[in-house]
C-alpha positions as CSV (number, residue, x, y, z in Angstrom):
1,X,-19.1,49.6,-39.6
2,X,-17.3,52.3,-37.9
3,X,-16.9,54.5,-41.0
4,X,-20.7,54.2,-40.8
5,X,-20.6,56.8,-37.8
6,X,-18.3,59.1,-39.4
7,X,-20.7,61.4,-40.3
8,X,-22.8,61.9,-37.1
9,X,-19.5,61.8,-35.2
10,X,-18.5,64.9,-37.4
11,X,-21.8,66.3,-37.4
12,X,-21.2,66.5,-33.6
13,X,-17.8,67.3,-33.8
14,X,-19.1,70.5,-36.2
15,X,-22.2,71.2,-33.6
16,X,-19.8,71.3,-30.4
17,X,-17.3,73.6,-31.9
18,X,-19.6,76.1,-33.3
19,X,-21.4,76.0,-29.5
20,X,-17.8,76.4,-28.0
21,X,-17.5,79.8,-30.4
22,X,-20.8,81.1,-29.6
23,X,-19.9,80.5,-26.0
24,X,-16.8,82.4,-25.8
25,X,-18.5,85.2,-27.8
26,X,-21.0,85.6,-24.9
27,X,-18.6,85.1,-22.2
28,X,-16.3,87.9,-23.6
29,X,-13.3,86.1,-24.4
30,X,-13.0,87.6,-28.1
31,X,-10.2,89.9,-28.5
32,X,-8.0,88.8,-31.5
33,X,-10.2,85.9,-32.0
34,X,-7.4,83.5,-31.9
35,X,-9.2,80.7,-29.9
36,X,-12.7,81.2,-30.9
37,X,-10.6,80.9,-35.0
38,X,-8.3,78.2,-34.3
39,X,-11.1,75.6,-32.7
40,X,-11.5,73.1,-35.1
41,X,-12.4,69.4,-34.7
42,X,-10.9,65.8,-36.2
43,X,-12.5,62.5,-36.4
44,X,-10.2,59.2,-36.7
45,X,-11.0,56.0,-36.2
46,X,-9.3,52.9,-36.6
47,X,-11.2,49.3,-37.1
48,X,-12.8,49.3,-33.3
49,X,-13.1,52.9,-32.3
50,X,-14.0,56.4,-33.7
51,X,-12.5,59.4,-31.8
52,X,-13.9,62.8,-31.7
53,X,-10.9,65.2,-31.2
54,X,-11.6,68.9,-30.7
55,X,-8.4,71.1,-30.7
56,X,-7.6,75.1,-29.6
57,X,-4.8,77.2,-28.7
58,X,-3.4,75.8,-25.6
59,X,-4.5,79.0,-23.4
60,X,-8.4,77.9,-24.0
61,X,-7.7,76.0,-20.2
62,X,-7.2,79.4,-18.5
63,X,-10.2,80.5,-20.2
64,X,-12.2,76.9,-19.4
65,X,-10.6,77.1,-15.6
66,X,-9.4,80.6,-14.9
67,X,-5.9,81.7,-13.7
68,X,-5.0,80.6,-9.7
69,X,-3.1,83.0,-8.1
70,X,0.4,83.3,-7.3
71,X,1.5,83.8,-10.7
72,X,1.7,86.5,-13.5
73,X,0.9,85.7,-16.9
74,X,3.5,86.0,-19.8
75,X,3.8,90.1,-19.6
76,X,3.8,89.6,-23.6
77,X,0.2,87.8,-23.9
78,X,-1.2,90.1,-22.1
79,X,0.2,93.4,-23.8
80,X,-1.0,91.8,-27.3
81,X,-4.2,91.8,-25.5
82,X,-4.1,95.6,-24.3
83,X,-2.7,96.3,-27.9
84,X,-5.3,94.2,-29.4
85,X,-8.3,95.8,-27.5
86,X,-7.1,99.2,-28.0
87,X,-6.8,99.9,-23.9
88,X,-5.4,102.9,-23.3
89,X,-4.3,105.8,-20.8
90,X,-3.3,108.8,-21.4
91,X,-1.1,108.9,-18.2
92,X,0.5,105.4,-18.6
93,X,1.6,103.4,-21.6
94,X,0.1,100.4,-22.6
95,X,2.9,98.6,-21.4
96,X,2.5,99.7,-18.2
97,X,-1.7,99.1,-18.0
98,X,-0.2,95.5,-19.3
99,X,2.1,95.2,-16.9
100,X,-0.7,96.3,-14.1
101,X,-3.1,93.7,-15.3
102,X,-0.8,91.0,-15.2
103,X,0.0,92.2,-11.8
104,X,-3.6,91.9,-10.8
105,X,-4.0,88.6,-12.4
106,X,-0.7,87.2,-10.2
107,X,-1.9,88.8,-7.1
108,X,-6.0,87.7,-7.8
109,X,-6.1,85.3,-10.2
110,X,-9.0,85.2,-13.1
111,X,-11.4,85.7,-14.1
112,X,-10.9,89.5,-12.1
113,X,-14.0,91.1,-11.2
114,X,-14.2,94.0,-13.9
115,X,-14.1,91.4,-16.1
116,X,-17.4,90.6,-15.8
117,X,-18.9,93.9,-17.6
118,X,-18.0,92.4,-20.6
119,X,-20.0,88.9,-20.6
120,X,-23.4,88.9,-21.9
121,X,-24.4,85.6,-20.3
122,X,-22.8,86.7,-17.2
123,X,-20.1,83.9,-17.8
124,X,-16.4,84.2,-17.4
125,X,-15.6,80.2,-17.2
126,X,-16.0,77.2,-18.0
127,X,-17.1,77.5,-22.0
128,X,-16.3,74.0,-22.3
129,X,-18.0,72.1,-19.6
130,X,-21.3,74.2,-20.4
131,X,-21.0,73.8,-24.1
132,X,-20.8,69.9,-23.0
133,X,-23.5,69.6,-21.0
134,X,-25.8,71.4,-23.3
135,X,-24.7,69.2,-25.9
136,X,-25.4,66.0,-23.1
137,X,-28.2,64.3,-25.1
138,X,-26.8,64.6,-28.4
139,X,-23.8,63.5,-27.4
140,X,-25.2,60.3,-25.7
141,X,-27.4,59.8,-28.8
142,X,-24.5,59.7,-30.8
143,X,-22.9,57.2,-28.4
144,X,-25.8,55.5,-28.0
145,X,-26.5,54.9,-31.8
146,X,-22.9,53.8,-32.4
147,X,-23.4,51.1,-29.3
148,X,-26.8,49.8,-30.6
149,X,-25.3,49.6,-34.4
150,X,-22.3,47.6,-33.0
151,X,-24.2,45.3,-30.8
152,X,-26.7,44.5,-33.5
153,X,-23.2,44.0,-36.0
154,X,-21.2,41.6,-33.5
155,X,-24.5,40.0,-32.7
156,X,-25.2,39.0,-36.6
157,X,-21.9,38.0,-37.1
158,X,-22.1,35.5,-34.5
159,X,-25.4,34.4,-36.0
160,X,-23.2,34.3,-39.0
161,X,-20.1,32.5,-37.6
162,X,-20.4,28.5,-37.7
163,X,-20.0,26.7,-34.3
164,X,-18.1,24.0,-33.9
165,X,-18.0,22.4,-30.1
166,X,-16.1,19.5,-29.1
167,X,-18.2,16.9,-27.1
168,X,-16.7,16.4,-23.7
C-alpha cells in the first residue's frame, strides 16, 4: 500500500524543490548556484511509513534564517562569493571587500540592508517556510490521500480478518 503513494509523494517531493529554486532565484541568493544545484529530494519508505526527504548544502539555514550577530562568517565562503560575483574595487582587493563584508555580517548580522537591491520579490529569508506554505494544500492533499487510502486498507482487512471471541 505504501509503494502506492510513491509517486504523488515524489511528485511533491519534485514540485517543492523546483518552488525552493525558483524562490531563491527571486530572493537573490544565486551566486555560484551551489544550493539552488545541489537541492534534490528522496522518498523511502519502509512497510508503515513514506518519508519525503529534501536535502541542500548545509548553509541553506543561513539563507532560510539569516546570520545573528556576533559572529563572522568563514572569511573563505565569503571571498568565493566576492570572487564568484565578480565584486571589485579598484582601491582594495577582493580580499579585503571580503574581509569587510564578513565584518559587517559579524557586527549586523544578515540579511544586511544593501542586500535587499538584489531580491525581486523583495525577500531575503525564509525560502523554505514560504515555499511550504504555498505548497500547504498540496501537501495536505498528499497527506490526506495517503490517510484515507490506509484507513480504507486497515478497515478491509479487518472486514477480511476472521474473529474469533472467547465467551466469558
Amino acid at each position: 500500500m505504501i509503494q502506492d503513494f510513491r509517486e504523488d509523494v515524489e511528485n511533491l517531493g519534485r514540485k517543492l524543490v523546483e518552488d525552493l529554486r525558483k524562490e531563491l532565484v527571486a530572493q537573490g541568493h544565486v551566486a555560484k548556484g551551489l544550493l539552488h544545484d545541489t537541492l534534490e529530494f528522496k522518498v523511502s519508505h519502509s512497510r508503515n511509513d513514506i518519508t519525503l526527504h529534501i536535502n541542500g548544502q548545509g548553509y541553506a539555514e543561513y539563507v532560510e534564517r539569516g546570520r545573528k550577530k556576533g559572529k563572522r562568517p568563514p572569511l573563505k565562503a565569503i571571498y568565493d562569493w566576492v570572487v564568484t560575483k565578480g565584486i571589485s574595487d579598484p582601491k582594495k582587493s577582493q580580499r579585503s571587500i571580503a574581509f569587510a563584508i564578513a565584518t559587517a555580517i559579524g557586527r549586523h548580522g544578515t540579511p544586511l540592508r544593501g542586500s535587499y537591491e538584489f531580491s525581486r520579490n523583495g525577500r531575503r529569508k525564509n525560502f523554505i517556510s514560504i515555499t511550504l506554505r504555498k505548497n500547504k494544500e498540496q501537501i495536505n492533499s498528499t497527506v490526506k490521500l495517503f490517510g484515507e487510502e490506509a484507513i480504507d486498507t486497515i478497515t478491509q482487512a479487518l472486514h477480511n480478518t476472521p474473529r474469533k471471541f472467547k465467551a466469558v
